[in-house]
N, CA and C atoms as an extended XYZ file, in Angstrom:
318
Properties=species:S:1:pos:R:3:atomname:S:1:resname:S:1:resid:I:1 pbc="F F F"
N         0.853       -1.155        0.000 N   UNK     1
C         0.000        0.000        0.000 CA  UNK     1
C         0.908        1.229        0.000 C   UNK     1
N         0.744        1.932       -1.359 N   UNK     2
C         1.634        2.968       -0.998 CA  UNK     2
C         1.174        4.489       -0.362 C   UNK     2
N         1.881        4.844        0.455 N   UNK     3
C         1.119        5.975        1.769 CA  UNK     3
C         2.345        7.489        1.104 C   UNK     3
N         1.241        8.360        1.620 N   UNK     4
C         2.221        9.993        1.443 CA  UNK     4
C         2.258       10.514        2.791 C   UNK     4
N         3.710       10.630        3.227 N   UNK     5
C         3.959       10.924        4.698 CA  UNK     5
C         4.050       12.392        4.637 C   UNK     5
N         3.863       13.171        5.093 N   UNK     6
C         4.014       14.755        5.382 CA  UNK     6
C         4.162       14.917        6.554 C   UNK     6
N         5.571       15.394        7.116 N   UNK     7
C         5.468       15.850        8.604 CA  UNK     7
C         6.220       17.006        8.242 C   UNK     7
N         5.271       18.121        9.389 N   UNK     8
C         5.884       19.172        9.601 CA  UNK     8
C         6.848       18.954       11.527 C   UNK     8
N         8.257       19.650       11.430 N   UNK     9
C         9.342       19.411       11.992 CA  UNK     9
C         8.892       20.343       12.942 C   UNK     9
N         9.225       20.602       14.104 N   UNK    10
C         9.189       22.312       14.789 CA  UNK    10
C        10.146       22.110       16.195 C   UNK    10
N        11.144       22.952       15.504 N   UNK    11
C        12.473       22.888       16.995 CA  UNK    11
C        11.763       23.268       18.101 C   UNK    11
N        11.815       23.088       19.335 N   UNK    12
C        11.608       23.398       20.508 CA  UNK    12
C        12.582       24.779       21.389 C   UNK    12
N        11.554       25.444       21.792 N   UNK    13
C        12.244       27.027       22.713 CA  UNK    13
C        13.204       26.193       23.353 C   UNK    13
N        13.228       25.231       23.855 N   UNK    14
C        14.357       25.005       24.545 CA  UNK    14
C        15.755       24.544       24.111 C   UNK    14
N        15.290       23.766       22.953 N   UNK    15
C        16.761       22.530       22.645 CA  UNK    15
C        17.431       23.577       21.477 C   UNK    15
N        18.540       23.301       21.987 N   UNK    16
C        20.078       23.823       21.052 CA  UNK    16
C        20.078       23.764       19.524 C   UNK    16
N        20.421       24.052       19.067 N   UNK    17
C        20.387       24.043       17.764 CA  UNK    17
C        21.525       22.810       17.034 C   UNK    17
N        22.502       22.602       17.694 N   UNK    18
C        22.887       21.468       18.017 CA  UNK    18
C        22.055       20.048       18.229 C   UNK    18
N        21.585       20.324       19.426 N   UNK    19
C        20.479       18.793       20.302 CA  UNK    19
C        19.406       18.864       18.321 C   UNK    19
N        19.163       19.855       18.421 N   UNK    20
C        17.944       19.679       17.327 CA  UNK    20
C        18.533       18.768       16.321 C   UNK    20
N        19.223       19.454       15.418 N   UNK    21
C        19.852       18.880       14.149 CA  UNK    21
C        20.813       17.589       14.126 C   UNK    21
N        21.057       17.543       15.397 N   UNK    22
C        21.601       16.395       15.790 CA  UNK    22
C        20.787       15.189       15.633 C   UNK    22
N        19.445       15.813       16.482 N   UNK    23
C        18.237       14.520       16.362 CA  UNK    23
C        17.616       13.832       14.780 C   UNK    23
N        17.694       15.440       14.010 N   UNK    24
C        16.976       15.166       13.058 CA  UNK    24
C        18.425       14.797       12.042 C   UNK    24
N        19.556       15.157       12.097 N   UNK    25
C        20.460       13.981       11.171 CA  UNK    25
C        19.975       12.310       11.494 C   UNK    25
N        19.925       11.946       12.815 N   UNK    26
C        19.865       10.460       12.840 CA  UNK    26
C        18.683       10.130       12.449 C   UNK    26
N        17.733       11.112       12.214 N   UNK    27
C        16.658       10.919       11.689 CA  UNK    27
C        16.604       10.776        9.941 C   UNK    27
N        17.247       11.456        9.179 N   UNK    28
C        17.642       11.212        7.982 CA  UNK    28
C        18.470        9.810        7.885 C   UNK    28
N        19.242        9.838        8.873 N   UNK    29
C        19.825        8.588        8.179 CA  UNK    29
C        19.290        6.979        8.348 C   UNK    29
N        18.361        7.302        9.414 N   UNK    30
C        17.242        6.106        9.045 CA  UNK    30
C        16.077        6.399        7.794 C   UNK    30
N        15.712        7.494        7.355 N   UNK    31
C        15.007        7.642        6.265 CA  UNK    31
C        15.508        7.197        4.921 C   UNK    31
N        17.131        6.953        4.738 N   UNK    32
C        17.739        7.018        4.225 CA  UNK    32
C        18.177        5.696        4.289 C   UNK    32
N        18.123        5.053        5.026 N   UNK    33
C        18.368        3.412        4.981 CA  UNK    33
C        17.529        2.875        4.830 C   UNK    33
N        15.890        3.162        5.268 N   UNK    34
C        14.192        2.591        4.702 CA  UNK    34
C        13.779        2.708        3.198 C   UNK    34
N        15.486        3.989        2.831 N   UNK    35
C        15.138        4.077        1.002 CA  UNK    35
C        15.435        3.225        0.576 C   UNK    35
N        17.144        2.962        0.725 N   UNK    36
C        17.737        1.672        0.440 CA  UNK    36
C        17.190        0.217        0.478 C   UNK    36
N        16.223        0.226        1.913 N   UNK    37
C        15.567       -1.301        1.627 CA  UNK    37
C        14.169       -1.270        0.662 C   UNK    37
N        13.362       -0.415        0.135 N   UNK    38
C        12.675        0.161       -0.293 CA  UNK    38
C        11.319        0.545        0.416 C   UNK    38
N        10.950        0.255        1.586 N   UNK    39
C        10.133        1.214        2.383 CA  UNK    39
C         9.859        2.750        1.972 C   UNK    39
N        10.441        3.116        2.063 N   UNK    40
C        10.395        4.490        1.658 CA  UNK    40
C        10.344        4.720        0.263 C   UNK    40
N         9.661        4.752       -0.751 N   UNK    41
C         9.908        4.588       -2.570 CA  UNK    41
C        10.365        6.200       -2.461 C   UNK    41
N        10.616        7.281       -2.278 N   UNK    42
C        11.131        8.461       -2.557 CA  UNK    42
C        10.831        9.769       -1.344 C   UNK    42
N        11.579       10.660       -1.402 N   UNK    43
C        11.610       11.376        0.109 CA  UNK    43
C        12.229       12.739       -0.388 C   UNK    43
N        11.384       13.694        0.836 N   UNK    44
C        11.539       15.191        0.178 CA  UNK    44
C        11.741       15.826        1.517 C   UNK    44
N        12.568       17.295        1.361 N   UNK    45
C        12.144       17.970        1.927 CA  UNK    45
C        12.031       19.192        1.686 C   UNK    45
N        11.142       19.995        1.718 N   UNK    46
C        10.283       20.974        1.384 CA  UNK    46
C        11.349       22.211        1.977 C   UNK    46
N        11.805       22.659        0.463 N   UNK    47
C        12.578       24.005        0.484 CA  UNK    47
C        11.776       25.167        1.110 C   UNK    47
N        12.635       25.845        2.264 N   UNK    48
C        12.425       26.598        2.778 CA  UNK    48
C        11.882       26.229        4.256 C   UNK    48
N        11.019       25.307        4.384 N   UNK    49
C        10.185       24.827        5.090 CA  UNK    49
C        10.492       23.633        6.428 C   UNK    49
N        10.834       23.692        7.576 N   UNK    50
C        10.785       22.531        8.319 CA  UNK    50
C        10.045       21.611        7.894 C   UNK    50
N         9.752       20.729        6.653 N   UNK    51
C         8.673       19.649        6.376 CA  UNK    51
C         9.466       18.750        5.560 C   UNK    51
N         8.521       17.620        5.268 N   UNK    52
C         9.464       16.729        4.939 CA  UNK    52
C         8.429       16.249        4.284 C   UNK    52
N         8.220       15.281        3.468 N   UNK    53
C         7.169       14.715        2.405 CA  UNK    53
C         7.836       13.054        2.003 C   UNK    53
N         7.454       12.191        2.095 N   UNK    54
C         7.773       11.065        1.556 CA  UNK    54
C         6.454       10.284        0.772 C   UNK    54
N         6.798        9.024        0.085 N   UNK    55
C         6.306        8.070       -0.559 CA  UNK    55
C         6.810        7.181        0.216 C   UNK    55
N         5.913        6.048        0.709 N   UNK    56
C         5.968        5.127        1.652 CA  UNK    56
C         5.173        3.907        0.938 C   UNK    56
N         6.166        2.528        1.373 N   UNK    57
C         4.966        1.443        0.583 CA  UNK    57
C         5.233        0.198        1.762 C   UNK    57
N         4.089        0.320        2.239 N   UNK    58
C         3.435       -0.795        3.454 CA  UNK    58
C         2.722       -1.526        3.538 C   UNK    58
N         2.822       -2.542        3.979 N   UNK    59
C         1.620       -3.518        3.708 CA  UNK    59
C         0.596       -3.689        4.484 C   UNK    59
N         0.772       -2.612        5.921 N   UNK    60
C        -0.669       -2.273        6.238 CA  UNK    60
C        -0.341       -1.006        7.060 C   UNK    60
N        -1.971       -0.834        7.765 N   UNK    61
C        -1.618        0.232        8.559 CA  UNK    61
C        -0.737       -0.527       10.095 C   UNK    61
N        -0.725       -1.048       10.580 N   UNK    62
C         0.259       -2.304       11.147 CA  UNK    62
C         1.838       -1.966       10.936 C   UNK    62
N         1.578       -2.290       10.000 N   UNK    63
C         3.042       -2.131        9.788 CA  UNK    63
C         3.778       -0.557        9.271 C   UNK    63
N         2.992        0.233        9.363 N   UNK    64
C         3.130        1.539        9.339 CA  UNK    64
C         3.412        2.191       10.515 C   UNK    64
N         2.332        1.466       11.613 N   UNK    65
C         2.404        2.289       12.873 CA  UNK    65
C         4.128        2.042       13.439 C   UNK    65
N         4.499        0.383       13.185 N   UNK    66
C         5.681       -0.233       13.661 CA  UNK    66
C         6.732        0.962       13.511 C   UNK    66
N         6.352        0.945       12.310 N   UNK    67
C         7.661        2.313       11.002 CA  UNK    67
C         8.041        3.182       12.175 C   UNK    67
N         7.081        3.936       12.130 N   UNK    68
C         7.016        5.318       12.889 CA  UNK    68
C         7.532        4.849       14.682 C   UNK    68
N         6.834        4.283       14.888 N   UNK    69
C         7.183        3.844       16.310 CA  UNK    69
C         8.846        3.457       16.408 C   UNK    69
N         9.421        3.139       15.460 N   UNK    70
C        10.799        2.546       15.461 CA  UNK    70
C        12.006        3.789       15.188 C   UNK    70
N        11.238        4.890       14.585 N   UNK    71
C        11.870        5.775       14.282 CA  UNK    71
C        12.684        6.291       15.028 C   UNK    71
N        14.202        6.914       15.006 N   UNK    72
C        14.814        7.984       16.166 CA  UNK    72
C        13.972        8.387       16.901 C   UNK    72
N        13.295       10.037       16.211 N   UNK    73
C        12.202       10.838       16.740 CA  UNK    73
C        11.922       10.231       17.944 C   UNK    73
N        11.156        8.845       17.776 N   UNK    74
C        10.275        8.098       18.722 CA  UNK    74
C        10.892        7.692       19.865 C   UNK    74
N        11.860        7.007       19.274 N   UNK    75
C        12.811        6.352       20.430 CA  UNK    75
C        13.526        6.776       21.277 C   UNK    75
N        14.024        8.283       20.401 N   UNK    76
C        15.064        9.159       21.290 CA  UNK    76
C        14.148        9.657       22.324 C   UNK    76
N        12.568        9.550       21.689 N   UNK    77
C        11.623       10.691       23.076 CA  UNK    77
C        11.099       12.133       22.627 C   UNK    77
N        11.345       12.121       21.202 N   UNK    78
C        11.290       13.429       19.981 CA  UNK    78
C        10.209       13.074       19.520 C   UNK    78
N         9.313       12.944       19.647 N   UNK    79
C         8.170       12.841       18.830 CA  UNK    79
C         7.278       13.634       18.843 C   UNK    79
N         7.330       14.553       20.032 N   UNK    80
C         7.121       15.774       20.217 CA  UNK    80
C         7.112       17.330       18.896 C   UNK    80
N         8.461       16.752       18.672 N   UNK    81
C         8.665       17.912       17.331 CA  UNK    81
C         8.258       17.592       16.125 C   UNK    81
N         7.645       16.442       15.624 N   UNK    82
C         6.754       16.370       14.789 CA  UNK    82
C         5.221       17.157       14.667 C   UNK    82
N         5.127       17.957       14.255 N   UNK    83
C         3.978       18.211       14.132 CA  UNK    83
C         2.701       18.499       12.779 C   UNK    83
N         1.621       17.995       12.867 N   UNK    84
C         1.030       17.796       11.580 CA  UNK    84
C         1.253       16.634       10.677 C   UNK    84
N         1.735       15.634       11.352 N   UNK    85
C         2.191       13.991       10.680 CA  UNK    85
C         0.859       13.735        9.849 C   UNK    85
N         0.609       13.319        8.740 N   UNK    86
C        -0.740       13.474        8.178 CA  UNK    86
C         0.162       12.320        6.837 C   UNK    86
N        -0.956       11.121        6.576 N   UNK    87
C        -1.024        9.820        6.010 CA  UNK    87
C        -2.170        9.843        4.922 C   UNK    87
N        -1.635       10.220        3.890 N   UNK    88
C        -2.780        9.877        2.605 CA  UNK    88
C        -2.447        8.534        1.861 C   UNK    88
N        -3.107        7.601        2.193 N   UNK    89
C        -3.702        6.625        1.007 CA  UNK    89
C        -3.180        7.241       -0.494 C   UNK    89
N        -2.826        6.023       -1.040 N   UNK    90
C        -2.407        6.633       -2.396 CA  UNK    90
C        -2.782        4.929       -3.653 C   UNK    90
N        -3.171        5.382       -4.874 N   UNK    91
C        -3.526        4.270       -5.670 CA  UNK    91
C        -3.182        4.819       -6.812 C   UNK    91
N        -2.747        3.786       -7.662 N   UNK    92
C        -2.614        4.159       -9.234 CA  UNK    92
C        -3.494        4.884      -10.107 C   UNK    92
N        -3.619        5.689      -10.532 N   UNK    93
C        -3.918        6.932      -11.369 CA  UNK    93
C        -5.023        5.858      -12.702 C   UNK    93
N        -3.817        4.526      -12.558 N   UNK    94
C        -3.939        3.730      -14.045 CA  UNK    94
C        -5.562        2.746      -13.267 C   UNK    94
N        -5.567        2.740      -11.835 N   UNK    95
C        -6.341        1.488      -11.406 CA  UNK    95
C        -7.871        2.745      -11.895 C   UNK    95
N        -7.426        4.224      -11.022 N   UNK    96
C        -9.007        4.550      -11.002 CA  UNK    96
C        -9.415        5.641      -12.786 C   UNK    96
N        -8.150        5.057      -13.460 N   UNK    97
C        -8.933        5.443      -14.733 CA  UNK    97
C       -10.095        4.336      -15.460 C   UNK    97
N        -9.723        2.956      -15.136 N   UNK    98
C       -10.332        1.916      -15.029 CA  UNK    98
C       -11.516        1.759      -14.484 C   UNK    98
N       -11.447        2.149      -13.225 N   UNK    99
C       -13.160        2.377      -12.691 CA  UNK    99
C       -13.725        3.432      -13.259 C   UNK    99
N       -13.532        4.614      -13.541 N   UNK   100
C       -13.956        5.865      -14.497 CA  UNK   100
C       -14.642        5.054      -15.629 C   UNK   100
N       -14.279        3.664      -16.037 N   UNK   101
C       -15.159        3.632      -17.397 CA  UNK   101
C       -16.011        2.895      -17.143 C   UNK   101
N       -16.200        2.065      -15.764 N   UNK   102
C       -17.544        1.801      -15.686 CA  UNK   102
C       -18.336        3.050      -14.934 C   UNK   102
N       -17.449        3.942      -13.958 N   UNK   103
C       -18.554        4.691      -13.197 CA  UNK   103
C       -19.265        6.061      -14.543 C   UNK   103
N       -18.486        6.100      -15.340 N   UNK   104
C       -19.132        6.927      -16.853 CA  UNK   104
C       -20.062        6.353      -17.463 C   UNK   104
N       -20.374        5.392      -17.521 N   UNK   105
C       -21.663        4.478      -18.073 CA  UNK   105
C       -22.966        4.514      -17.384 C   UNK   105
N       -22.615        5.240      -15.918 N   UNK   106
C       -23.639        5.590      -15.214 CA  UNK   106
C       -24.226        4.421      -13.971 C   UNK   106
């Protein structure tokens, strides 16, 4: 099932700018090893913007929650600075042009 991850990032008044970027490198470099195994099919981050955007392919919501739960962020106790984590469902363009020709027939 392939999923669209969008999280918006947001440093905390308190932590260093250091502690921050620190967290969120080890955080890339597990995003970056879920590419390599292919979990992750492609990954962004939004110029200008603390956000981040991925393509995700899971075989359920199960095994999605695992994802996230396994993450740095999570583990280090950062999950906090995620904010706006938001999961769209995603399907081939090619599957629902296919239903379009029966739902056009009325």
């Amino acid at each position: 099932m392939l999923m669209m991850l969008k999280a918006h990032i947001a440093k905390p008044a308190d932590a260093s700018n250091k502690e921050f970027y620190s967290v969120w490198l080890k955080e890339a470099e597990a995003a970056l090893a879920a590419k390599e195994a292919g979990v992750i099919q492609a990954i962004w981050k939004v110029a200008g913007k603390p956000e981040v955007i991925a393509i995700l392919d899971v075989e359920s919501g199960d095994v999605l929650d695992r994802a996230i739960q396994g993450l740095p962020l999570w583990k280090l106790g950062y999950a906090h600075i995620v904010k706006d984590l938001e999961f769209i469902a995603l399907r081939p363009y090619e599957n629902w042009a296919e239903d379009l020709q029966t739902l056009a027939q009325g």
